[in-house]
Backbone as JSON Lines, residues from 0, in Angstrom:
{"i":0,"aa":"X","n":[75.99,85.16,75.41],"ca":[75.73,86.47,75.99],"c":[76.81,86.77,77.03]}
{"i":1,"aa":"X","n":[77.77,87.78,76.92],"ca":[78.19,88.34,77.65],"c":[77.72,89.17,79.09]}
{"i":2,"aa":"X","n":[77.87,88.41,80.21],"ca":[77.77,89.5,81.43],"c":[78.82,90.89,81.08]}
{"i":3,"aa":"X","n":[77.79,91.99,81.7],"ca":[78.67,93.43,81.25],"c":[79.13,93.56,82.54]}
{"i":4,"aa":"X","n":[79.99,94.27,82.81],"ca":[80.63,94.75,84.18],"c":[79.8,95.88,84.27]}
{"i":5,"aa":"X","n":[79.4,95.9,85.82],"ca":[79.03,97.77,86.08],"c":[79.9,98.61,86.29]}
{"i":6,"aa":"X","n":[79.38,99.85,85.19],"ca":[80.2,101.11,85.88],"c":[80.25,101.6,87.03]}
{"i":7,"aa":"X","n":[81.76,101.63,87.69],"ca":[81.68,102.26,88.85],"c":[83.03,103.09,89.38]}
{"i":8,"aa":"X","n":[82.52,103.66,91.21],"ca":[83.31,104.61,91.15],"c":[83.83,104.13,92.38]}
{"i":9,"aa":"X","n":[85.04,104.2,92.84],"ca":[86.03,103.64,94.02],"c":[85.78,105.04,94.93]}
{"i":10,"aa":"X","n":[85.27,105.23,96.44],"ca":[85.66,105.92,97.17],"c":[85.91,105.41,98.37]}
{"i":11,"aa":"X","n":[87.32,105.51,98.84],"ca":[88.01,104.77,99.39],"c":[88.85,105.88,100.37]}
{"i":12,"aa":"X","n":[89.11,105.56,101.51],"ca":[89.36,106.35,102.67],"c":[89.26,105.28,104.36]}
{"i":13,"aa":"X","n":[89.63,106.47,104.9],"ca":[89.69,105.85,106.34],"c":[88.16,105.78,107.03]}
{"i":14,"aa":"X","n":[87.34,106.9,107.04],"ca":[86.19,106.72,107.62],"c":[86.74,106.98,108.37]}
{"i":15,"aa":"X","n":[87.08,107.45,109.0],"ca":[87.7,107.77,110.55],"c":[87.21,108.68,111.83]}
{"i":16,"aa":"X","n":[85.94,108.58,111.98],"ca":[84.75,108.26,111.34],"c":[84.57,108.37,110.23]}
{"i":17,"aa":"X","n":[83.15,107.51,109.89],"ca":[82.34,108.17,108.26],"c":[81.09,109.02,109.16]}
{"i":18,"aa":"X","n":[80.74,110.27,108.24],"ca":[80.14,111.08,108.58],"c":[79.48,111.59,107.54]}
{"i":19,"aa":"X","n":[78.63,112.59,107.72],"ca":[77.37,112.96,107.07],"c":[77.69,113.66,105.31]}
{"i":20,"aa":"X","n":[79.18,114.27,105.43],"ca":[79.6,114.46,104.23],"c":[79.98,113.54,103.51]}
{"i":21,"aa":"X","n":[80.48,112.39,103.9],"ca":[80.89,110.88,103.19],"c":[79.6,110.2,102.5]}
{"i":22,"aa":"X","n":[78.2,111.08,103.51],"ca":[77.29,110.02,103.02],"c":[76.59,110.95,102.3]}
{"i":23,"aa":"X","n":[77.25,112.35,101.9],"ca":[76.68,113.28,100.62],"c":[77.85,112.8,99.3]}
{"i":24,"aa":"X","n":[78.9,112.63,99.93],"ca":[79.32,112.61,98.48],"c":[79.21,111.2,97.63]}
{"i":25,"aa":"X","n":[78.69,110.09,98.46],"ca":[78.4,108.96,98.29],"c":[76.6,109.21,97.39]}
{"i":26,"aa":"X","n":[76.13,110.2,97.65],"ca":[74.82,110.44,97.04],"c":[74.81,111.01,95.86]}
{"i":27,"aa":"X","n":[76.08,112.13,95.9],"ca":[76.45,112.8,94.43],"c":[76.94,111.85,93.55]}
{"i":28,"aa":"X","n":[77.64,111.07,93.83],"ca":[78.31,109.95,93.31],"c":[77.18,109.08,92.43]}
{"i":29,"aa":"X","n":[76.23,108.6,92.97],"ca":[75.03,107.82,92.69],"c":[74.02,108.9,91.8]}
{"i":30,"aa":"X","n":[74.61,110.5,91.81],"ca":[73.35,110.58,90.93],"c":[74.33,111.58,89.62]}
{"i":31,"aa":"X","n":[75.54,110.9,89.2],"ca":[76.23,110.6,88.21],"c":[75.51,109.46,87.26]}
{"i":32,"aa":"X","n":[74.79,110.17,86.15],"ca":[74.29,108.91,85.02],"c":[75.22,107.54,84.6]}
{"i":33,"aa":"X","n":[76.1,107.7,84.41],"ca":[76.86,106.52,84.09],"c":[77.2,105.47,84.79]}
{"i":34,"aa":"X","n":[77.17,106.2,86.47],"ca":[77.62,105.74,87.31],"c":[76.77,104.75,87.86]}
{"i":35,"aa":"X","n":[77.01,102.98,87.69],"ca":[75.85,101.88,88.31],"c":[75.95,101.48,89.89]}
{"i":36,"aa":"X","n":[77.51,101.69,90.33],"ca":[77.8,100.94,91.5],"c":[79.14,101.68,91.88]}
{"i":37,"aa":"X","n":[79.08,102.42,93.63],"ca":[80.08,103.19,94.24],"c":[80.14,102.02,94.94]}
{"i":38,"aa":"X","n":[81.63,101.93,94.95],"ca":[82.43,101.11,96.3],"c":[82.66,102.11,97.05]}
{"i":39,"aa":"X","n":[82.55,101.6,98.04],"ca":[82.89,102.43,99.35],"c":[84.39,101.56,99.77]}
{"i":40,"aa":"X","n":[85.39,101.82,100.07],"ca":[86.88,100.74,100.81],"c":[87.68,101.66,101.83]}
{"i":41,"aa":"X","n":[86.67,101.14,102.63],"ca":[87.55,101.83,104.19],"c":[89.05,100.9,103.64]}
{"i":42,"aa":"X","n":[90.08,101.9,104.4],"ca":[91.5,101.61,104.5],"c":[91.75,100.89,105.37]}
{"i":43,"aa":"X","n":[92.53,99.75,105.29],"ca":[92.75,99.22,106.81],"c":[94.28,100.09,108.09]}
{"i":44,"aa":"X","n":[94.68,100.73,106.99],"ca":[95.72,101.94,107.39],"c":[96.08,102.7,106.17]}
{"i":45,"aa":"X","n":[95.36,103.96,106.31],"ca":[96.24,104.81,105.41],"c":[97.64,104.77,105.23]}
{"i":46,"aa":"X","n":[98.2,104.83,103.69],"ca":[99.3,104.54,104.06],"c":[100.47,105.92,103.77]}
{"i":47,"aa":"X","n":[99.6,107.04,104.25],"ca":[100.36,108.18,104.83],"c":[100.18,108.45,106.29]}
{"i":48,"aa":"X","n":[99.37,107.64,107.13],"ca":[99.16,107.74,108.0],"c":[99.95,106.67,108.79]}
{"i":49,"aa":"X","n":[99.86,106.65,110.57],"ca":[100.8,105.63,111.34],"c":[99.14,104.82,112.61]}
{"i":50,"aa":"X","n":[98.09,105.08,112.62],"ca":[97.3,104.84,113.4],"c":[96.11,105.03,112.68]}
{"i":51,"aa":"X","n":[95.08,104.58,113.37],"ca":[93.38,104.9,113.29],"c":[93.01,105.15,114.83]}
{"i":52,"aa":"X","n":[92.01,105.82,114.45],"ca":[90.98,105.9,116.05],"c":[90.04,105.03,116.24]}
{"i":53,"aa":"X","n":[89.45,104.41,115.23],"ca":[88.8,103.28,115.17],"c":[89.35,102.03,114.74]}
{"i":54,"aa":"X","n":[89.12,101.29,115.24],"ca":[89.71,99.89,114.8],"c":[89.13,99.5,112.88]}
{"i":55,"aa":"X","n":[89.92,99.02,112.44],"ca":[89.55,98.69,110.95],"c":[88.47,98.05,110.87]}
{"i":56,"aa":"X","n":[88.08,97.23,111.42],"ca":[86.85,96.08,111.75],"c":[85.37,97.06,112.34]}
{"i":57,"aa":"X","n":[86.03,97.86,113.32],"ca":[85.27,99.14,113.57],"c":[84.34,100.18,112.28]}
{"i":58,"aa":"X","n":[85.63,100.44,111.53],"ca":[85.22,101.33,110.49],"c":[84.52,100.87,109.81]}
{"i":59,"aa":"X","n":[84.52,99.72,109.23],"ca":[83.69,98.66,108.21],"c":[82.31,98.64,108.17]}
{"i":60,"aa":"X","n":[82.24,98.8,109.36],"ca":[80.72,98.3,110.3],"c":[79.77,99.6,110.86]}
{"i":61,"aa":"X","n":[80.62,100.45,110.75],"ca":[80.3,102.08,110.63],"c":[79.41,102.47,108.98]}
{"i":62,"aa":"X","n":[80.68,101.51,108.03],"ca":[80.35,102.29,106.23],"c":[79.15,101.11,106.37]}
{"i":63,"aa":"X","n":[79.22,99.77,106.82],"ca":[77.99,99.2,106.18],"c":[76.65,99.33,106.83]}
{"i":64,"aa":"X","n":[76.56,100.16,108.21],"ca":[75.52,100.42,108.56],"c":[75.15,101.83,107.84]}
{"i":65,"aa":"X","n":[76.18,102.84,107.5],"ca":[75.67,104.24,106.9],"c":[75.25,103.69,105.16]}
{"i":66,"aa":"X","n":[76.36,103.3,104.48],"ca":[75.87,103.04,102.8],"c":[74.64,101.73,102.8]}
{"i":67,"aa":"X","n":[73.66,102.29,102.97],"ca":[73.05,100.81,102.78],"c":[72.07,100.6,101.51]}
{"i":68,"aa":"X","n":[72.58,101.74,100.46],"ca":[71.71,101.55,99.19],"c":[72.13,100.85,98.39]}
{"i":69,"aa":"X","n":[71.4,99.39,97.69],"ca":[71.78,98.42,97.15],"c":[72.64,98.98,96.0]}
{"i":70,"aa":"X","n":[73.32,99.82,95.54],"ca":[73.87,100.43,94.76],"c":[75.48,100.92,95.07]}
{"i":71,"aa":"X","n":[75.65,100.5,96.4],"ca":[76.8,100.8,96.99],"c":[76.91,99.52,97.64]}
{"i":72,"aa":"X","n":[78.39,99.33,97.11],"ca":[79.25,98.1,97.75],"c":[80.0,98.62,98.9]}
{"i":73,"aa":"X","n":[80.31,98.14,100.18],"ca":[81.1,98.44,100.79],"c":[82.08,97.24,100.96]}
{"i":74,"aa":"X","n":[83.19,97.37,100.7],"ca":[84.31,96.34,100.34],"c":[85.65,95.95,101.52]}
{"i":75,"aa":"X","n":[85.67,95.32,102.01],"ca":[86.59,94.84,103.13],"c":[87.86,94.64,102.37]}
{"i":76,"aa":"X","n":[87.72,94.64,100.86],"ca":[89.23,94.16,100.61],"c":[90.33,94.22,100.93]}
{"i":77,"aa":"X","n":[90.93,95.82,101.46],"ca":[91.95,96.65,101.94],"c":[92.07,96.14,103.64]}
{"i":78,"aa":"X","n":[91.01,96.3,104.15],"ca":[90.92,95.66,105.2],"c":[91.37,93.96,105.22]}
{"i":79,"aa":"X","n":[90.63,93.01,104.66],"ca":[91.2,91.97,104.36],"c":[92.83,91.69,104.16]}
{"i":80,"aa":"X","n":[93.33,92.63,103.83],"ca":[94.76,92.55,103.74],"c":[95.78,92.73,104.75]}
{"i":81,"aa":"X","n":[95.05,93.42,105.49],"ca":[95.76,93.65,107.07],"c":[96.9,93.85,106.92]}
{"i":82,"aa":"X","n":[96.84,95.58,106.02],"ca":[98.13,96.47,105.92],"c":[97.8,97.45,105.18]}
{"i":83,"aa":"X","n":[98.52,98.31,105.39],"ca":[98.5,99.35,104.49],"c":[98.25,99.26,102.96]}
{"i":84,"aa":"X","n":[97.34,99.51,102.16],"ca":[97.31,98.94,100.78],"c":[97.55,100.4,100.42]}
{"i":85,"aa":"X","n":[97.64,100.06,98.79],"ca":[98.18,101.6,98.07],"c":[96.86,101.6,97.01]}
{"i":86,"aa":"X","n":[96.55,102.49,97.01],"ca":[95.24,102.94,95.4],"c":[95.3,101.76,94.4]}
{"i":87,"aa":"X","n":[96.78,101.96,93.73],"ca":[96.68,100.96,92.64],"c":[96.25,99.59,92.57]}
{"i":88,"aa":"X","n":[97.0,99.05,93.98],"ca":[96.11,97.1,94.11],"c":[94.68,98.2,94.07]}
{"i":89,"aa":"X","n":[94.13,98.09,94.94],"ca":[92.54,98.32,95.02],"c":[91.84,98.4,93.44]}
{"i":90,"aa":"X","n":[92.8,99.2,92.82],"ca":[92.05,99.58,91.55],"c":[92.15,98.4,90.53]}
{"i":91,"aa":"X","n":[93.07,97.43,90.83],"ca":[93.75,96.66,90.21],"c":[92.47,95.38,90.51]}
{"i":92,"aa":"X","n":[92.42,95.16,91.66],"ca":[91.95,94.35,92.46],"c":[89.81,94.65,91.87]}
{"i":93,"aa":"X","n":[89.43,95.84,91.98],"ca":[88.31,96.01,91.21],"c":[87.91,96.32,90.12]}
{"i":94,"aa":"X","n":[89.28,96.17,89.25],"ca":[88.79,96.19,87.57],"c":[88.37,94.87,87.22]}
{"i":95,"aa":"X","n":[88.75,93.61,87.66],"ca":[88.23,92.66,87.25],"c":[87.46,92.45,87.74]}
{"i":96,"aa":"X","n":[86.44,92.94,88.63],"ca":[84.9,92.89,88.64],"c":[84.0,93.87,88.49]}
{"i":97,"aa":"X","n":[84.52,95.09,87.97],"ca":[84.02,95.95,87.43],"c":[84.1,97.02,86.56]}
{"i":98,"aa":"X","n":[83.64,97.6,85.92],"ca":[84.08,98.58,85.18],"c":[84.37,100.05,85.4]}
{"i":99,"aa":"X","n":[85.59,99.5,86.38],"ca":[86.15,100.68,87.02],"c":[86.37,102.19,86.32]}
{"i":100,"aa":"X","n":[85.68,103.2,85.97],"ca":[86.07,104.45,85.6],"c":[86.13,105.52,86.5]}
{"i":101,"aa":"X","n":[86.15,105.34,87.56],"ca":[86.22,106.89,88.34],"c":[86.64,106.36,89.73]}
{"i":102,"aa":"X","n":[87.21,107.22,90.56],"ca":[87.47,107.61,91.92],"c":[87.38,109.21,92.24]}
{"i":103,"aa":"X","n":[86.61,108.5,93.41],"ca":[86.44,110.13,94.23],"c":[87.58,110.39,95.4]}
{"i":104,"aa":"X","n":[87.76,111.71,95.46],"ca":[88.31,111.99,96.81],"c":[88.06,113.83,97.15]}
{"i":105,"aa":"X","n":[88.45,114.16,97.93],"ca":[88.29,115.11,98.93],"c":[89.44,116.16,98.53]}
{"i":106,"aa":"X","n":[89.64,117.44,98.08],"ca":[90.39,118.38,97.41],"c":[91.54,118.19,98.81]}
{"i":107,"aa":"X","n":[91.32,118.04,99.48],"ca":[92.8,117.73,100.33],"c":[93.37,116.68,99.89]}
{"i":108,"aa":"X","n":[93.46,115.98,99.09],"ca":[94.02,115.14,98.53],"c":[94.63,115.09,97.03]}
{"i":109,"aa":"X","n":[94.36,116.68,96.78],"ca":[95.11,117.05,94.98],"c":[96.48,117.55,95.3]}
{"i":110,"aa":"X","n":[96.81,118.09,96.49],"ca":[98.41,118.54,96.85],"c":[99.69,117.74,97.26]}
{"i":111,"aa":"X","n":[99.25,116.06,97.68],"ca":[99.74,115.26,97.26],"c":[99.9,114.18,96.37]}
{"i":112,"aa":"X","n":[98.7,114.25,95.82],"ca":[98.3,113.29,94.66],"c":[99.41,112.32,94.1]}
{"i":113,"aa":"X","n":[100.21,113.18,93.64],"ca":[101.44,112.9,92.97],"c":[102.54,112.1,93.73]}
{"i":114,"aa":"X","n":[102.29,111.89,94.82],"ca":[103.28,111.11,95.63],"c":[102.01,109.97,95.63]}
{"i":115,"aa":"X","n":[101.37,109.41,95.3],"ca":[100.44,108.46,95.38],"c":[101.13,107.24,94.19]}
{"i":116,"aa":"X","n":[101.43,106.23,94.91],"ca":[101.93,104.87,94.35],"c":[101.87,104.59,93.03]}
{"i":117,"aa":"X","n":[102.41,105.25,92.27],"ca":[101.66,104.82,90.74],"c":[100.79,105.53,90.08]}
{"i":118,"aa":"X","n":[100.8,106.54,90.84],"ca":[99.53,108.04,90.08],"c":[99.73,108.0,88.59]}
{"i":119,"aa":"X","n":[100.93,107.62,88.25],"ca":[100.6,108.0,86.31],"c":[99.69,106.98,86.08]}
{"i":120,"aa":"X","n":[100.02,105.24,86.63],"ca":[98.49,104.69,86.24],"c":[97.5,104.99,86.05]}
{"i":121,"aa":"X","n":[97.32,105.45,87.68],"ca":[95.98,105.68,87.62],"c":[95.2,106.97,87.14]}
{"i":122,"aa":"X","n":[96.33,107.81,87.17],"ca":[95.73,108.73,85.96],"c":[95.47,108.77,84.61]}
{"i":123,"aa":"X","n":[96.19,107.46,84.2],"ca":[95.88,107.04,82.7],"c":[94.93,106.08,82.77]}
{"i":124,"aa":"X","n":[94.3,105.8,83.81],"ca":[92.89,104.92,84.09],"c":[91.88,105.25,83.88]}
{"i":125,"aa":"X","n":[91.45,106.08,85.13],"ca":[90.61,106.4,85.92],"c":[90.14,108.11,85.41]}
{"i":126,"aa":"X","n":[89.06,108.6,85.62],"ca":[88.77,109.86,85.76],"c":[88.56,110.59,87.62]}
{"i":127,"aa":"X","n":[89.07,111.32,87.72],"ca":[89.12,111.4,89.44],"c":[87.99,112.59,89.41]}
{"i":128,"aa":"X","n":[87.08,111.98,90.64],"ca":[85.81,113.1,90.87],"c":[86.75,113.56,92.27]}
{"i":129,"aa":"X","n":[87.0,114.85,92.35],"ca":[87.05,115.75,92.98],"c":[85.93,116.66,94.01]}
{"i":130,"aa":"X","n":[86.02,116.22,95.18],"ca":[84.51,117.4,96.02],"c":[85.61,118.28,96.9]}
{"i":131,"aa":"X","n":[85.29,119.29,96.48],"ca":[85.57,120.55,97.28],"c":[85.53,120.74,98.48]}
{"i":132,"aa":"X","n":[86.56,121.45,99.39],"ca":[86.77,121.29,100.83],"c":[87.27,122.81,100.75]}
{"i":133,"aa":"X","n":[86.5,123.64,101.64],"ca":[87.17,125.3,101.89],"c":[88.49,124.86,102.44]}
{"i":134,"aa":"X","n":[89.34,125.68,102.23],"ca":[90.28,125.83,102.88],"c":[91.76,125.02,101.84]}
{"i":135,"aa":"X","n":[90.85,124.45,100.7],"ca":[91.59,123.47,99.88],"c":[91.85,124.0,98.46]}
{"i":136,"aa":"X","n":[93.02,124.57,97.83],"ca":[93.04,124.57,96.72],"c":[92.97,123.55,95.84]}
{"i":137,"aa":"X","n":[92.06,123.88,94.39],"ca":[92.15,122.58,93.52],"c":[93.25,122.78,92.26]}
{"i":138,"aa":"X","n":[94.42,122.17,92.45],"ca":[94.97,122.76,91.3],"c":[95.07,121.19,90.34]}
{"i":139,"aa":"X","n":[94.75,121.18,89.45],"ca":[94.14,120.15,88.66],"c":[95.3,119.64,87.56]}
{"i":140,"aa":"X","n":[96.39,120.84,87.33],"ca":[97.27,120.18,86.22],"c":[97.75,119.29,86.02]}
{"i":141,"aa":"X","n":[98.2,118.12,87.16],"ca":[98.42,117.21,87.0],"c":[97.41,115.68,86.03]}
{"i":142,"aa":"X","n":[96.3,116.19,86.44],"ca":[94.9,115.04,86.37],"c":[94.85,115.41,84.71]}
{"i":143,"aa":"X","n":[94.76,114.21,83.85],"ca":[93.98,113.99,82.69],"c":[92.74,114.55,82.58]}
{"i":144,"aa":"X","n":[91.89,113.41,83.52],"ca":[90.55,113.58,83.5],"c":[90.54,113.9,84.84]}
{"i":145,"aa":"X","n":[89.25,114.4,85.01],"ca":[88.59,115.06,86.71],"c":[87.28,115.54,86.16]}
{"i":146,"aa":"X","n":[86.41,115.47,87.15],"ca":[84.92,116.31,87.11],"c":[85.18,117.0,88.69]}
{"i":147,"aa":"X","n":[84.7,118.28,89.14],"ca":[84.69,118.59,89.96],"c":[83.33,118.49,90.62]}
{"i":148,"aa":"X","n":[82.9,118.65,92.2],"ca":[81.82,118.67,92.54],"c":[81.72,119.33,94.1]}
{"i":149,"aa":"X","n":[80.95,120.75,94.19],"ca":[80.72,121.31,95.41],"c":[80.31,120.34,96.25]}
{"i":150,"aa":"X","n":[80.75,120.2,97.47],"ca":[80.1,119.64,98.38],"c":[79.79,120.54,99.33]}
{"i":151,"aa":"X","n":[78.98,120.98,99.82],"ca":[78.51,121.65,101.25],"c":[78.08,120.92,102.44]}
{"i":152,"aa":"X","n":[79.27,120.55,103.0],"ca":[79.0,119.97,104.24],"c":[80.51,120.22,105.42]}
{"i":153,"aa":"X","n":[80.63,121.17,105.75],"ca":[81.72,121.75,106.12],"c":[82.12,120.76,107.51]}
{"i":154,"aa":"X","n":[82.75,119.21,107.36],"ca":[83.15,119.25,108.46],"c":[84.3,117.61,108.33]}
{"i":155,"aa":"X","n":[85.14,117.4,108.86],"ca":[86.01,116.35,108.85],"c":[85.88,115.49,109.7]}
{"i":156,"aa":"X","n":[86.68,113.94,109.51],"ca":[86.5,113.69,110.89],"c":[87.54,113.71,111.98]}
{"i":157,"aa":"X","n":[88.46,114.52,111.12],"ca":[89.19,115.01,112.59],"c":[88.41,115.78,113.55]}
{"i":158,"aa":"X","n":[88.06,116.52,112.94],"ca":[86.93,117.48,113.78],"c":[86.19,116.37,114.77]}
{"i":159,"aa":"X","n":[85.41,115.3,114.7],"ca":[84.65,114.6,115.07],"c":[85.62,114.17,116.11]}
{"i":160,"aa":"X","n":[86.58,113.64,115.93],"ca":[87.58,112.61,116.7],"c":[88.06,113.91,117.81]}
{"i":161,"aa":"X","n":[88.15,115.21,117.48],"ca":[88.58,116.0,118.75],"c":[87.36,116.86,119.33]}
{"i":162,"aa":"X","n":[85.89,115.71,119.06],"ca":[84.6,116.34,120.25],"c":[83.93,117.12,119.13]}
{"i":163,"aa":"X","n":[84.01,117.53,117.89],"ca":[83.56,119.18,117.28],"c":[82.42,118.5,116.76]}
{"i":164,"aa":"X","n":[81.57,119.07,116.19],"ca":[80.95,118.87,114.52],"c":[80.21,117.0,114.79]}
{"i":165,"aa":"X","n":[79.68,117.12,116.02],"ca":[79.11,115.9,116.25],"c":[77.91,115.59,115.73]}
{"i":166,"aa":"X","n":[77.1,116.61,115.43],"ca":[75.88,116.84,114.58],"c":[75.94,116.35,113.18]}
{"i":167,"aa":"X","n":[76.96,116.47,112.97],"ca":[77.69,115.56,111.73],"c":[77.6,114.25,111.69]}
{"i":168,"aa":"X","n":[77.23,113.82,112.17],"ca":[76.83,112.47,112.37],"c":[75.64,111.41,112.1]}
{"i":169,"aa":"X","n":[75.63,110.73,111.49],"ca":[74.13,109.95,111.58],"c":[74.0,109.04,112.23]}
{"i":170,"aa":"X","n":[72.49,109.53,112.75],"ca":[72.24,108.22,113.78],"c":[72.48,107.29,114.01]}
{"i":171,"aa":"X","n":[72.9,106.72,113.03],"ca":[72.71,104.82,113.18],"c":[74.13,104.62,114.29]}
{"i":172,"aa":"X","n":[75.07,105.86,113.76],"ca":[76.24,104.98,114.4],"c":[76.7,106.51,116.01]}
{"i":173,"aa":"X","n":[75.67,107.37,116.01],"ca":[76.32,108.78,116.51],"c":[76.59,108.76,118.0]}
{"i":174,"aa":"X","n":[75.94,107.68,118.23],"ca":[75.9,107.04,119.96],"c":[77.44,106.72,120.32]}
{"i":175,"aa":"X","n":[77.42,105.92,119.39],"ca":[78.38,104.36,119.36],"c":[79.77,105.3,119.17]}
{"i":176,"aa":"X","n":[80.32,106.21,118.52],"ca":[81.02,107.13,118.55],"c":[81.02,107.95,119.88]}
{"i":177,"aa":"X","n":[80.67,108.87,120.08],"ca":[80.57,110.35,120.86],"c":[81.06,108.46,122.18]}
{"i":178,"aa":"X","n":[80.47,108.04,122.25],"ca":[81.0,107.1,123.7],"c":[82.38,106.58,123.67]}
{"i":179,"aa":"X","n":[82.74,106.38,122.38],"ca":[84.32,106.05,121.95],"c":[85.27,106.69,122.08]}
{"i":180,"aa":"X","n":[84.96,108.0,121.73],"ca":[85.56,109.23,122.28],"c":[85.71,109.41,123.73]}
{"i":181,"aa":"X","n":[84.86,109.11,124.55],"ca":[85.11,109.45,126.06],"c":[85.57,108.71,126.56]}
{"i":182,"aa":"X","n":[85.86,107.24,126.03],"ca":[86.95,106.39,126.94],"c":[88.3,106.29,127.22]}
């Protein structure tokens, strides 16, 4: 008898904070039929980015107190690496324990897509779930596959990191933030 791999979907980001829309699209994600098991993989540095506001070890501990449905992995791998990782290891890195078919991301992220490490891979991989962000065009020609998905939760965490949209927040961690900010 063969063990089957579960289907699953990579959503992977900084968390910079994670906030109340991370933990909607982490719900849309889960109520995809096919879909058995969302990774969650905080970044340990974006690697279009030069900093975090939270420490990597920080962020981790943020996603595993917010994802806590046995159905969601939250994965230190990227973190474990202590560097900038690119999409492709990650994807590389969770096909052999799962049956990687999808990644999500945030429509601010279809206008560079294409500068992403290896995008023809992973576009010949993966199907990319797309959630909608006002202010974000989706222009899709590049992507094979894609499913799109409204999200209504209008807020970032830049917003969060410059005081805004704190209501955005869930309890478990909304203290422990808003105090991080004032130091």
């Amino acid at each position: 008898m063969v063990n089957k791999k579960p289907i699953a979907a990579l959503f992977g980001g900084s968390f910079d904070p994670p906030h109340k829309a991370h933990q909607e699209i982490v719900k849309k994600l889960l109520s995809i039929d096919e879909i058995e098991q969302v990774i969650v993989m905080p970044t340990f540095l974006n690697p279009f980015k030069n900093q975090s506001y939270a420490s990597a070890k920080q962020r981790l501990d943020w996603c595993k107190r917010l994802f806590d449905d046995k159905r969601v992995i939250v994965s230190d791998y990227e973190i474990r690496q202590n560097r900038a990782v690119y999409t492709i290891e990650s994807v590389e890195y969770l096909q052999k324990r799962y049956d990687l078919k999808y990644i999500a991301i945030g429509a601010d992220n279809i206008g560079t897509i294409d500068k992403w490490k290896e995008f023809d891979r992973l576009n010949d991989r993966l199907t990319w779930i797309i959630f909608t962000r006002n202010g974000y065009n989706l222009d899709t020609k590049l992507l094979k596959s894609y499913i799109i998905i409204d999200i209504d939760e209008p807020v970032s965490s830049t917003e969060i990191r410059a005081g805004k949209k704190l209501d955005m927040l869930d309890s478990k961690i909304a203290k422990e933030i808003q105090t991080k900010g004032k130091k």
